[in-house]
C-alpha positions as CSV (number, residue, x, y, z in Angstrom):
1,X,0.0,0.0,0.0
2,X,1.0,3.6,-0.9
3,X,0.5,4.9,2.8
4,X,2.0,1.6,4.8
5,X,5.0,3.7,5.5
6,X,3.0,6.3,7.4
7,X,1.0,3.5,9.3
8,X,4.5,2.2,10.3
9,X,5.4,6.2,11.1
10,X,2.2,6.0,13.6
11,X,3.4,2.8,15.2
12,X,6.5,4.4,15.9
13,X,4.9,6.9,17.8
14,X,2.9,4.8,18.9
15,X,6.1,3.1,20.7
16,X,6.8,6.1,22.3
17,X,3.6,6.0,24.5
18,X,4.0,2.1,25.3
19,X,8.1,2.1,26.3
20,X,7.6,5.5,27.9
21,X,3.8,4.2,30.3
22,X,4.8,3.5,34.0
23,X,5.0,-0.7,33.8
24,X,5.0,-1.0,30.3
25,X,1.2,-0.2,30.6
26,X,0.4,-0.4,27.0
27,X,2.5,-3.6,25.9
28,X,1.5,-7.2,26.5
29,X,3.5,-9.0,29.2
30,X,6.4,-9.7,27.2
31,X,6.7,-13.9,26.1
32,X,9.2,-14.9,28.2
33,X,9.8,-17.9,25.2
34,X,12.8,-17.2,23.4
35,X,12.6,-20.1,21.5
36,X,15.0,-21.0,19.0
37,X,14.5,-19.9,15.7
38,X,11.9,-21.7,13.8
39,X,12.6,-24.2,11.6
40,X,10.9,-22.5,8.7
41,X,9.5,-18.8,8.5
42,X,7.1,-17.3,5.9
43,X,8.5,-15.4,3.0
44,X,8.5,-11.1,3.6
45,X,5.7,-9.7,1.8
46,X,5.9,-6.7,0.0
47,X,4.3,-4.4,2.9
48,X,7.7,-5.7,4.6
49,X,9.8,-4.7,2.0
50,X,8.1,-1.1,1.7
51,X,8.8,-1.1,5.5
52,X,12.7,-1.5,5.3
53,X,13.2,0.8,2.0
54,X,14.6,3.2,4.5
55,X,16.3,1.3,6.9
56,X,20.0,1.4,7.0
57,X,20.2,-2.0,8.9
58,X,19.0,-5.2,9.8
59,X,19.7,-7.6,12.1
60,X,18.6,-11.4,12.0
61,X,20.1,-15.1,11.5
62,X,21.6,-15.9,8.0
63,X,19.9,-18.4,6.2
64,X,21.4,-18.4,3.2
65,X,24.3,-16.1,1.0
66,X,26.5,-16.0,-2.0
67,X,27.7,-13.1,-4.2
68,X,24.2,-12.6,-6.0
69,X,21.6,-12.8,-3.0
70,X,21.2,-13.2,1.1
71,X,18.4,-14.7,2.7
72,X,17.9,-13.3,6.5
73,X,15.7,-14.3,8.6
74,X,15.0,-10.9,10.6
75,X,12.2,-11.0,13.9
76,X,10.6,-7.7,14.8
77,X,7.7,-6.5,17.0
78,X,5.0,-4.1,16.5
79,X,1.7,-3.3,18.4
80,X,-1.7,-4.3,17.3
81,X,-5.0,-3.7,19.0
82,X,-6.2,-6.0,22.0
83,X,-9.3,-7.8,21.2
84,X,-9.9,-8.6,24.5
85,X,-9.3,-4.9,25.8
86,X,-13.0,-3.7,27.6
87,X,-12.9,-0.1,27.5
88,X,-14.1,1.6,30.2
89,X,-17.6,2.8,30.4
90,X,-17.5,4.9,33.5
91,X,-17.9,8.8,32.1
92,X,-16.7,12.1,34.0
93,X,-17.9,12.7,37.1
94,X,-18.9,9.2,37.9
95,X,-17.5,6.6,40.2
96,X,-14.6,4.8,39.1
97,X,-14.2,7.2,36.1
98,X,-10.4,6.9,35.6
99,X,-9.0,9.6,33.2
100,X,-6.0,7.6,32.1
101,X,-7.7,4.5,31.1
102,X,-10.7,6.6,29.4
103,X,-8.0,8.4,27.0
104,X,-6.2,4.1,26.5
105,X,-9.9,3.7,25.2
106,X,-10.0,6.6,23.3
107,X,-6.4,5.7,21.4
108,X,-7.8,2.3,21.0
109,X,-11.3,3.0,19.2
110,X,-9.2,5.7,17.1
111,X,-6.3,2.8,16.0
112,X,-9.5,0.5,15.0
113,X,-10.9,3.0,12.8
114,X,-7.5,3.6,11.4
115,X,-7.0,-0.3,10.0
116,X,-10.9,0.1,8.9
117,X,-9.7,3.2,6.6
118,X,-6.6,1.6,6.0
119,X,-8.7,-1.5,4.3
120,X,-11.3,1.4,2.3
121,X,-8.5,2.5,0.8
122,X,-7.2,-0.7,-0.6
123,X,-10.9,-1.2,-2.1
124,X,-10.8,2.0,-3.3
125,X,-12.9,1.8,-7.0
126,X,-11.9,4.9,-8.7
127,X,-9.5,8.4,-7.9
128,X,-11.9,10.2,-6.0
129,X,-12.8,7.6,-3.7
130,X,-9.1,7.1,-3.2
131,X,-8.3,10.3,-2.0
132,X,-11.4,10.5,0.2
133,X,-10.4,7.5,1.8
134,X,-6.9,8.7,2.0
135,X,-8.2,12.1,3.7
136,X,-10.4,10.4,6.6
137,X,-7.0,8.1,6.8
138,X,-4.6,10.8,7.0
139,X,-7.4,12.8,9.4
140,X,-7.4,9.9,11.8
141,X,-3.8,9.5,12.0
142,X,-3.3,13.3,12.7
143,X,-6.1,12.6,15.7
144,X,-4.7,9.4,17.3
145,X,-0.7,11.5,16.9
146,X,-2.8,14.0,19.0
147,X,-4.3,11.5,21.6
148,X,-1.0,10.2,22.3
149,X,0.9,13.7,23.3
150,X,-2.5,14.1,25.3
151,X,-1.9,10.6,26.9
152,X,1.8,11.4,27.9
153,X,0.7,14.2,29.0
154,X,-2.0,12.8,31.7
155,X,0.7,10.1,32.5
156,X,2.8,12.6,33.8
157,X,0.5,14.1,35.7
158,X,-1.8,11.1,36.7
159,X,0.7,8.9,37.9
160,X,1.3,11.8,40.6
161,X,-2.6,11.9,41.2
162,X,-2.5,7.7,41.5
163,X,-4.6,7.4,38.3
164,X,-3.2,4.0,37.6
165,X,-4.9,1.5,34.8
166,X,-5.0,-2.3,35.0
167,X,-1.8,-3.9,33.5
168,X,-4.2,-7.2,32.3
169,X,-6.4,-4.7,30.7
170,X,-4.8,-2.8,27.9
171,X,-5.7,-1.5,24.7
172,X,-2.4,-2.6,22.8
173,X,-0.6,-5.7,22.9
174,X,3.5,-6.7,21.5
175,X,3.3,-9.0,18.7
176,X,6.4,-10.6,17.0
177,X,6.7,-11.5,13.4
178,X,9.6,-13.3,11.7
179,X,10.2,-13.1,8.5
180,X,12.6,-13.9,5.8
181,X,13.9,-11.3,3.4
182,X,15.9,-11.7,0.0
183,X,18.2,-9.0,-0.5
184,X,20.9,-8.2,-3.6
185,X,24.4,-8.2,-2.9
186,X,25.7,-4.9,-4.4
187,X,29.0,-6.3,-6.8
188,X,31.4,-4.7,-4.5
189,X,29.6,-5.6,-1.6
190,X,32.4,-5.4,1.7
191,X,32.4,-8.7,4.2
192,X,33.8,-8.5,7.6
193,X,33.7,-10.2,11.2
194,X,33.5,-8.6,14.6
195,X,35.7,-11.4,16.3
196,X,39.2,-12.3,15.4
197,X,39.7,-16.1,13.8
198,X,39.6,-19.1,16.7
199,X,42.5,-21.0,15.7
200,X,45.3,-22.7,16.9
201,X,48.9,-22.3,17.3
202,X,51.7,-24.9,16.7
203,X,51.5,-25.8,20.5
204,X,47.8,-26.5,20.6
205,X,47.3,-23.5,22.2
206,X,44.5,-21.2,21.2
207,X,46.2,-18.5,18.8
208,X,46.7,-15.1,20.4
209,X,47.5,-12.3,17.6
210,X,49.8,-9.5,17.9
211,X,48.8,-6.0,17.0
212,X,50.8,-6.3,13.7
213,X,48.4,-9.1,12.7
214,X,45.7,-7.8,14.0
215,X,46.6,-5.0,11.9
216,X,46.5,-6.9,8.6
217,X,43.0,-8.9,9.7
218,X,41.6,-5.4,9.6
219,X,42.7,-4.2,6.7
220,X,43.8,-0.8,4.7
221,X,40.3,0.8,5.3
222,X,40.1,1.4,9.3
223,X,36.9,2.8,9.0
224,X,34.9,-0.6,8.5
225,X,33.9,-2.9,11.3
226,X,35.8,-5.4,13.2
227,X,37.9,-7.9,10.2
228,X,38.0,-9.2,6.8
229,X,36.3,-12.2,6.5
230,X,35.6,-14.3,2.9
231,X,32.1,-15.7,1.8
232,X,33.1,-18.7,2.8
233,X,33.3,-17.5,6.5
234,X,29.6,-17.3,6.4
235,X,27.3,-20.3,7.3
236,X,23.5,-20.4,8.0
237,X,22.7,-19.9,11.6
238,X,25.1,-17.4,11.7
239,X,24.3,-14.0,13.6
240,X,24.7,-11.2,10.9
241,X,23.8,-7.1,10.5
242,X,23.4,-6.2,7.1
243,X,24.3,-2.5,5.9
244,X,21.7,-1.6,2.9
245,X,21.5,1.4,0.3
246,X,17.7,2.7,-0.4
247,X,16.5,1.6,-3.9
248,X,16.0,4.2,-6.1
249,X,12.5,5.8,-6.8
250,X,11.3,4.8,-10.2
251,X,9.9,7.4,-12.7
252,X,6.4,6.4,-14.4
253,X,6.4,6.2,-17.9
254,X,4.7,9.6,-19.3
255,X,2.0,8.0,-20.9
256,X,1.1,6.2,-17.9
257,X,-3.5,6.0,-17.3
258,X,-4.0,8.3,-14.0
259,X,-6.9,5.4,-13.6
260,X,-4.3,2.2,-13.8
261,X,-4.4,0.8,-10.4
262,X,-2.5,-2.3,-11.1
263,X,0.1,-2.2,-8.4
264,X,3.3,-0.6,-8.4
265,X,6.6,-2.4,-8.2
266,X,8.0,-3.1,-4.5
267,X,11.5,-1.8,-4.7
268,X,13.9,-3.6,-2.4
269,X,17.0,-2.1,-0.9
270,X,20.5,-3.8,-1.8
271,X,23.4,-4.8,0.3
272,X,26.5,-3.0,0.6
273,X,27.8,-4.8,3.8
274,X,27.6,-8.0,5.9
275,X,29.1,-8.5,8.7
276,X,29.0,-11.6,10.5
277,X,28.5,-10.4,14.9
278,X,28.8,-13.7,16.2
279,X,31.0,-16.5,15.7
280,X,28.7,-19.8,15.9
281,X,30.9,-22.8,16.3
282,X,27.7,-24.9,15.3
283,X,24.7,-23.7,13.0
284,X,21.1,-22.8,14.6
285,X,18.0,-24.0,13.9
286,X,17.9,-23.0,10.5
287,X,16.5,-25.6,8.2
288,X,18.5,-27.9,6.7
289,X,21.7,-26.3,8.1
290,X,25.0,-28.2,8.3
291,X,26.8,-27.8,11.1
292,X,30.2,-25.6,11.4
293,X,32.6,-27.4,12.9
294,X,35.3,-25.8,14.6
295,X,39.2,-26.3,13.8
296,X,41.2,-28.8,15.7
């Protein structure tokens, strides 16, 4: 969708309000499962793609790479209404009327009717039914951005007055989402390692390096990360950060129908850098991945 960059503009203010409520008031109680990576995770769609066009980084476990393409597989959380949330009912002046949790219910009626635009404008039928949509979309979004310095607001005065809300009974909730992402490798694409090579010495001993080699592990340009590595470094399990350049906005062809709504290309961004953070000595969960057996 043309606007799913400023949905995920909203949910980063949206952030704001949930790291910054006394408790974590607004998140779910965090899964306290950090289970190993899955053994297989669903392709990125292209709303995730449009969602990292900006990015600079990303973090995951490798899955696969070579000199053409690199497969991460990247986890991320964002907030999503509760559907068990009850907002409350109690109005000003009567008992049990609690200002904080009133403006919660407020922020989450507004985000609902936000997805419901969000959907009109995917069904959009002609122009002008487009930009209305997009209007009461972009109204909304202005009106929930407003709720939220409201709510800060009342927090920082509410918590003072004891106008606390019920931690099992919030509007939002954390959800976590891993997906896989295909990426280019740009042709002069750099590789490097944050850990020097495990190896041995001729005594058995684990190799310590002087600075001089140290020195050439880094190479001529001191302004990368950490060490060279090779392709070959790289296994699937591996902990990696990739470095990516923004693609390119596309021009439309001049004699392009204003009416066409067949949908635009995704653009992906490409990778300029890998760099491996982690030595794994064997490989994760990943699928099918051999193991990397360390040197004897």
């Amino acid at each position: 969708m043309r606007f799913i960059g400023q949905i995920l503009g909203f949910a980063g203010l949206l952030a704001l309000v949930v790291l910054s409520a006394p408790g974590d008031a607004f998140a779910e109680k965090k899964k306290k499962k950090e289970a190993k990576a899955k053994e297989t995770a669903p392709a990125a769609t292209d709303a995730d793609y449009k969602g990292i066009q900006k990015q600079k980084e990303l973090t995951g476990k490798l899955v696969s790479v070579d000199a053409k393409i690199v497969t991460l597989r990247a986890e991320y959380s964002h907030y999503e209404a509760n559907p068990k949330y009850k907002p409350p009912t109690a109005k000003p002046g009567q008992p049990g009327y609690n200002q904080t949790a009133n403006q919660q219910g407020q922020m989450w009626r507004t985000y609902n009717d936000i997805m419901k635009q969000q959907q009109k404008l995917a069904l959009a039928k002609n122009p002008r039914e487009y930009q209305q949509a997009m209007m009461r979309l972009q109204q909304d979004m202005m009106r929930l951005q407003q709720e939220i310095v409201r709510m800060q607001q009342t927090m920082a005065k509410g918590t003072a007055a004891g106008q606390k809300v019920d931690p099992n009974n919030q509007p939002f909730i954390t959800v976590t989402n891993t997906k896989d992402f295909d990426l280019e490798v740009e042709e002069k694409v750099v590789l490097r390692k944050l850990f020097l090579p495990f190896e041995y010495d001729d005594t058995g001993k684990v190799k310590t390096y002087t600075d001089k080699e140290k020195a050439e592990l880094r190479g001529d340009d001191k302004t990368k990360p950490g060490y060279k590595a090779k392709f070959e470094d790289f296994a699937p399990g591996q902990d990696v950060k990739l470095y990516l350049t923004p693609p390119k906005k596309m021009e439309k062809p001049k004699d392009t129908d204003k009416d066409d709504k067949a949908p635009e290309e995704v653009l992906r961004p490409t990778v300029n850098m890998i760099v491996m953070t982690k030595e794994n000595m064997s490989a994760s969960s990943i699928q099918g991945a051999p193991e990397k057996k360390g040197k004897k």
